[in-house]
C-alpha positions as CSV (number, residue, x, y, z in Angstrom):
1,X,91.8,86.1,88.4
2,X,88.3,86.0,87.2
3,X,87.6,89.4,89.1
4,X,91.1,91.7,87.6
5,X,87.9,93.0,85.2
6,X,85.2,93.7,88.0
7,X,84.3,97.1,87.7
8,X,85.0,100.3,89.6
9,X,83.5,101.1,93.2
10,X,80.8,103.9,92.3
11,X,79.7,106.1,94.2
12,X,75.5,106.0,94.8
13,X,73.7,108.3,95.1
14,X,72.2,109.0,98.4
15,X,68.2,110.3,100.0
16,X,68.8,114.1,100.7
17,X,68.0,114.9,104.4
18,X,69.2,114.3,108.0
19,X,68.5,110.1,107.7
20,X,70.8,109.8,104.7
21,X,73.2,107.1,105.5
22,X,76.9,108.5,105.2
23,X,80.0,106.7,104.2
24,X,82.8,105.5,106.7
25,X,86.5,107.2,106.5
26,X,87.6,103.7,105.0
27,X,84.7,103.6,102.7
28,X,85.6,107.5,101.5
29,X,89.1,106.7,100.9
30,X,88.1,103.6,98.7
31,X,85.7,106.0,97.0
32,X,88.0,109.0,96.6
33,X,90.5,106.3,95.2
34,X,88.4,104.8,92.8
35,X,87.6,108.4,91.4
36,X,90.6,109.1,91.1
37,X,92.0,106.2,89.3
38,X,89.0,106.2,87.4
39,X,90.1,109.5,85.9
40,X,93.5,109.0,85.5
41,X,92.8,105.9,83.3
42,X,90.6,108.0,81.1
43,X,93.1,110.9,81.0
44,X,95.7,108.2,80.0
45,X,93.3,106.7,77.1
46,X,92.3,110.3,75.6
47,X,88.8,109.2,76.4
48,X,88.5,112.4,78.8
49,X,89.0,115.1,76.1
50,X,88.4,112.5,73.0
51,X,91.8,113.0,71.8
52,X,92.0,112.1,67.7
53,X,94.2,109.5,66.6
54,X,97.2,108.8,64.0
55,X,97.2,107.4,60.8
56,X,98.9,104.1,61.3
57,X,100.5,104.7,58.1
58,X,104.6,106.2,57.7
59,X,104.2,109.9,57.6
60,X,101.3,110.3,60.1
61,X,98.0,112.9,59.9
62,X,95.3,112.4,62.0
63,X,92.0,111.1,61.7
64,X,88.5,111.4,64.1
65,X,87.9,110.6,67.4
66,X,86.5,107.3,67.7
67,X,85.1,106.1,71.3
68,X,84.7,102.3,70.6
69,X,88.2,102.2,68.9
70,X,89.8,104.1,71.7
71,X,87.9,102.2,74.5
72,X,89.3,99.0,72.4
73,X,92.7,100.2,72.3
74,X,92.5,100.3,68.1
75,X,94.3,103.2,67.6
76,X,97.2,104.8,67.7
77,X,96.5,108.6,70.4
78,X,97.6,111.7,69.0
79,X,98.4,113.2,72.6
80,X,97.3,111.2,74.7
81,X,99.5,108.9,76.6
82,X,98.4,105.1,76.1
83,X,97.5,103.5,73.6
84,X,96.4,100.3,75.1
85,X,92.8,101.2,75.4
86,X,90.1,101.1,78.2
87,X,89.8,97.4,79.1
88,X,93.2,96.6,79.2
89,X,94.1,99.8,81.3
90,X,91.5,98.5,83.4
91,X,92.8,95.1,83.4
92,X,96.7,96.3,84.5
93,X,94.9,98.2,87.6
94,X,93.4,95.4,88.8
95,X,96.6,93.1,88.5
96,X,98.5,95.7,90.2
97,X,95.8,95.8,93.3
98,X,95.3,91.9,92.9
99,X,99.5,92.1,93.7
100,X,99.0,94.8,96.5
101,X,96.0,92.7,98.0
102,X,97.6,89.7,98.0
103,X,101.1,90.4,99.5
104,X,102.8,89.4,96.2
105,X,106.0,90.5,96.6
106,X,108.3,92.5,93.7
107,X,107.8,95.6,91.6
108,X,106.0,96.3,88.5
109,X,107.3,96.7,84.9
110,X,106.6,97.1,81.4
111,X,109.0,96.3,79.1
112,X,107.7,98.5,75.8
113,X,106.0,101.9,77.2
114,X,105.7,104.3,73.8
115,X,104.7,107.2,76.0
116,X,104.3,106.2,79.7
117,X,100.4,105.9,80.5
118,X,100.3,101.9,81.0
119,X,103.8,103.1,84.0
120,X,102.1,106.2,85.2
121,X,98.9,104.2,85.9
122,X,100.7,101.9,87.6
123,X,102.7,104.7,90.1
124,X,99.7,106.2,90.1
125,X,97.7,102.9,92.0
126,X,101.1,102.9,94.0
127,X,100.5,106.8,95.2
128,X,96.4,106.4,95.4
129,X,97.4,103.2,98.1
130,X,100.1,104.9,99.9
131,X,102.9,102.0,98.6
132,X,106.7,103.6,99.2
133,X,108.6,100.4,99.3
134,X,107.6,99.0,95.7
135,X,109.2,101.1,92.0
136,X,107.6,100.7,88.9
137,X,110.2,100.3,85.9
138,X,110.0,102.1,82.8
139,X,111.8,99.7,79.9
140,X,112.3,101.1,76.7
141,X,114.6,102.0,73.9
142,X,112.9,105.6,73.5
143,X,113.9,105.2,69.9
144,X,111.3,103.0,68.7
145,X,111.1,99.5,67.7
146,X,114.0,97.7,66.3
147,X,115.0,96.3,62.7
148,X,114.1,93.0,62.6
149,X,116.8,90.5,62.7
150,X,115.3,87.9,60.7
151,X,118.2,85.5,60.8
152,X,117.6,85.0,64.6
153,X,114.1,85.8,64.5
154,X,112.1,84.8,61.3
155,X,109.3,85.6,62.4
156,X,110.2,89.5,62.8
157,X,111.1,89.1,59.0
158,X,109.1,91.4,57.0
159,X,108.1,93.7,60.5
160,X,107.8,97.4,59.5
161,X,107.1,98.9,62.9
162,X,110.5,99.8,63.4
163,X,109.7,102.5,60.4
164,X,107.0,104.5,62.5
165,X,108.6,107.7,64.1
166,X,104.7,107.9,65.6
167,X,106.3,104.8,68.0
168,X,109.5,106.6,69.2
169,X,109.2,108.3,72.5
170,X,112.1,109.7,74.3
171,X,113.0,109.2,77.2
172,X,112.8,112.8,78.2
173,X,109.4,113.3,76.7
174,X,108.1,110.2,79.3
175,X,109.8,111.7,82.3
176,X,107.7,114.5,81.8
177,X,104.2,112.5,81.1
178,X,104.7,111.5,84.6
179,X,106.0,115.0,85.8
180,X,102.9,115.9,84.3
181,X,100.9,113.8,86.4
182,X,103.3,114.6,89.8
183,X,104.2,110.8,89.6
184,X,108.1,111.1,88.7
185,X,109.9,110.6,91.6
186,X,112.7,107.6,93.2
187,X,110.1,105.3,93.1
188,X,110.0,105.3,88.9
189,X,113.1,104.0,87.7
190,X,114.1,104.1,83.9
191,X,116.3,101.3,81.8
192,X,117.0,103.0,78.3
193,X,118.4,101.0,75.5
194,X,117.3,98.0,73.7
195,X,116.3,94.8,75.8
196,X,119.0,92.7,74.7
197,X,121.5,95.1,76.9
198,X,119.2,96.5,79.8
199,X,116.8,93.7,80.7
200,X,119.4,90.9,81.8
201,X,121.4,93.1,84.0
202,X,118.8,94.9,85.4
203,X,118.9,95.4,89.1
204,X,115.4,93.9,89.9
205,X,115.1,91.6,92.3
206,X,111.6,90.3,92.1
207,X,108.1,91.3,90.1
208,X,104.5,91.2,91.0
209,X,103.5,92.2,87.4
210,X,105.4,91.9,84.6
211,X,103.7,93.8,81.1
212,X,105.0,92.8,77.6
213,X,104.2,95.1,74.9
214,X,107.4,94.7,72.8
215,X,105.2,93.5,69.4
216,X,108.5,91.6,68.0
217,X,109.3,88.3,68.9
218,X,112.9,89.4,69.5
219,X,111.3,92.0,71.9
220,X,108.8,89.3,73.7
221,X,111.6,86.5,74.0
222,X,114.3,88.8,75.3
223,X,111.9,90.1,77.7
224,X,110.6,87.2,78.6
225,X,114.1,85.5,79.2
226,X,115.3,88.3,81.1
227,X,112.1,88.5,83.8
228,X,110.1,85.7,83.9
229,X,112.6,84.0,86.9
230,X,111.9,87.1,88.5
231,X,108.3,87.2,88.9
232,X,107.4,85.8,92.0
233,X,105.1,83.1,92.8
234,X,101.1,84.3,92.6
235,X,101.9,87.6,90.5
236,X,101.2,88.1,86.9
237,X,102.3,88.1,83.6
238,X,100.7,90.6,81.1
239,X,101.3,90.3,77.5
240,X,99.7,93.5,75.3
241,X,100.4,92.1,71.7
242,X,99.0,88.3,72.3
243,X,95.8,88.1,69.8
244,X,97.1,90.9,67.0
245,X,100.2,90.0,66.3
246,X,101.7,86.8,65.2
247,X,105.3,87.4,66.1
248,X,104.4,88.0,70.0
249,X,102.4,85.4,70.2
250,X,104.6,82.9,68.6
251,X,107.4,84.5,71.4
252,X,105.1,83.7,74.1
253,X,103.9,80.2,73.0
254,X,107.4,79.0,72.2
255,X,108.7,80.5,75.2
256,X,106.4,79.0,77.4
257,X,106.2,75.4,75.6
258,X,110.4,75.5,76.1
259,X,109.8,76.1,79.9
260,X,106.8,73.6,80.5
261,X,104.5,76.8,81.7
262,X,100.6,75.8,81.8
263,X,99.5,78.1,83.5
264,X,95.8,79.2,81.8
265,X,95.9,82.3,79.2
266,X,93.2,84.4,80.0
267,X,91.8,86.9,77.3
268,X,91.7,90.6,78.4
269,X,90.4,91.4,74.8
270,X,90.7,91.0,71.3
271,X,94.8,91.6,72.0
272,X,95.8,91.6,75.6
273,X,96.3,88.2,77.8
274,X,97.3,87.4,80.8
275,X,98.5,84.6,83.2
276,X,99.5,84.2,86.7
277,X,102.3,82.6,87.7
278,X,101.7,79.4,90.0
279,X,102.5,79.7,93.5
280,X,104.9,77.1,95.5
């Protein structure tokens, strides 16, 4: 797990002449690959075209540009399609290849996807590899965050995120992110509606990565309670919300403490964490 951060194959530059060394069809692919994804993260980010941001206030506007806040994932995109920043969209590629590398069986969901880009990276990795027999799900209300019900959740009490029309996406509008990207096809699969009546029924069999980024602790514990059975031994859990916000992390620690998980949380960043799920 150490190496889910290792950084992208590069290509090098080479001597000019008829002795320059030349790269193998296996080595091109992994190049042409790397490229690729390298670009679709950045497109996904708004680091590409240095898309502004929101005010993360009710009622919007936008405000500058700013590189180490999107490359952090501190801001809220105006257009751009993730807001998860750089290192963690780096961290969910690697998971996803770690899965593919590995044989871990199961498909790949995020549960929380505001406008797609964590989902479309993923198909993305699953069209750059040439993977037909896996489906990313796409898990969502599409109408924001919930009101927080603070008699079964106290910690949610007080939560104002559910107040932010910059957080509701449609469904319609993430369709066509991915149609966008030529990425929306029978191997994307969409559960609309709030967790408590998608995520149980859901007809998933197994997951080799599982990504949290519901914020509430209603949100984290019903998503949690829903997929964690499912994710198979060796694959890995992905929680966005872990180091910002109390409530998810409180969801996470109480759910794992109830289930005797101690498995080692690994930082991604300031926000994002991650665990894998012990084999056998």
């Amino acid at each position: 797990l150490g190496h889910l951060l290792a950084a992208s194959p590069r290509l090098t530059a080479t001597p000019r002449g008829p002795h320059r060394p030349s790269l193998s069809t296996v080595q091109l692919v992994d190049v042409l690959r790397a490229r690729y994804l390298d670009l679709i993260r950045a497109s996904l980010t708004g680091l590409l075209h240095e898309d502004p941001a929101l005010a993360e206030r009710v009622g919007g506007g936008r405000v500058p540009f700013d590189r180490e806040r999107r490359e952090s994932g501190k801001d809220w995109p105006a257009t751009a399609l993730s807001m998860i920043g750089a290192r963690r969209m780096l961290q969910l590629q690697r998971a996803v290849e770690f899965a593919l590398d590995q044989g871990v069986p199961g498909d790949f969901i995020e549960t929380g996807v505001w406008r797609g880009g964590a989902c479309i990276l993923m198909r993305a990795i699953l069209a750059a590899r040439g993977v037909t027999d896996r489906r990313v799900w796409v898990a969502d209300s599409f109408q924001g965050l919930p009101r927080p019900d603070a008699v079964r959740y106290p910690k949610d009490a007080g939560n104002m995120l559910y107040a932010f029309d910059q957080l509701s996406v449609s469904a319609d509008d993430v369709r066509a992110n991915f149609a966008r990207y030529r990425l929306l096809d029978d191997q994307v699969r969409f559960l609309e509606g709030w967790f408590r009546d998608t995520l149980p029924a859901a007809p998933i069999e197994r997951l080799a990565v599982l990504r949290l980024d519901g914020d509430l602790y209603e949100s984290t514990m019903e998503a949690l309670e829903a997929l964690y059975d499912k994710v198979s031994p060796g694959g890995i859990v992905i929680v966005d919300d872990f180091g910002v916000l109390e409530s998810c992390r409180a969801a996470v620690n109480d759910f794992r403490q109830r289930r005797g998980i101690t498995e080692t949380i690994y930082q991604v960043d300031g926000s994002g964490v991650h665990w894998q799920r012990r084999a056998g």
